[in-house]
N, C-alpha and C positions, 0 to 999 in steps of 0.2 A: 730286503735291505734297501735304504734310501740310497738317491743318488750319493749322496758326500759320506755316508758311509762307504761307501762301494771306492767311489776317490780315494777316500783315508785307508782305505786296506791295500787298495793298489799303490799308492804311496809310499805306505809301509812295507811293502811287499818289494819294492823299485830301493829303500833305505837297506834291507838286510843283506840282497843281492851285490849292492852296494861295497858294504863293507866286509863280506865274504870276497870280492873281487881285491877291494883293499888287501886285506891279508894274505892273499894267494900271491901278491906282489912284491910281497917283502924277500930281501934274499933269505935262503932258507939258515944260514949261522944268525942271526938274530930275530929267526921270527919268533921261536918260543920264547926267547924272552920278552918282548913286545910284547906276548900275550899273557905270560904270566903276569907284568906289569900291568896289563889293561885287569886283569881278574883281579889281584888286590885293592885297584883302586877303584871298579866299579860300584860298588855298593854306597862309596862313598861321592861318588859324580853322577849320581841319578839313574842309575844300569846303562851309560852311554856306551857301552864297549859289547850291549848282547847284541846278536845279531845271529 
């Protein structure tokens, strides 16, 4: 694997982490809705809510 591969997958790796911590954050009375929101509208905002 190249250097900046190797960067881009630890980056990517540092994004998912990221947004798994995001959600663990939220109070638990509206986290599944947050997420049911993010699932309807990801397909339509670039898959920004996989993680």
């Amino acid at each position: 694997m190249t250097q900046s591969r190797a960067a881009g997958g630890h980056a990517m790796g540092a994004g998912r982490r990221e947004c798994l911590w995001q959600r663990e954050q939220l109070p638990e009375p509206i986290r599944e809705l947050v997420l049911d929101d993010q699932r309807l509208r990801n397909s339509i905002c670039w898959w920004a809510f996989d993680c």
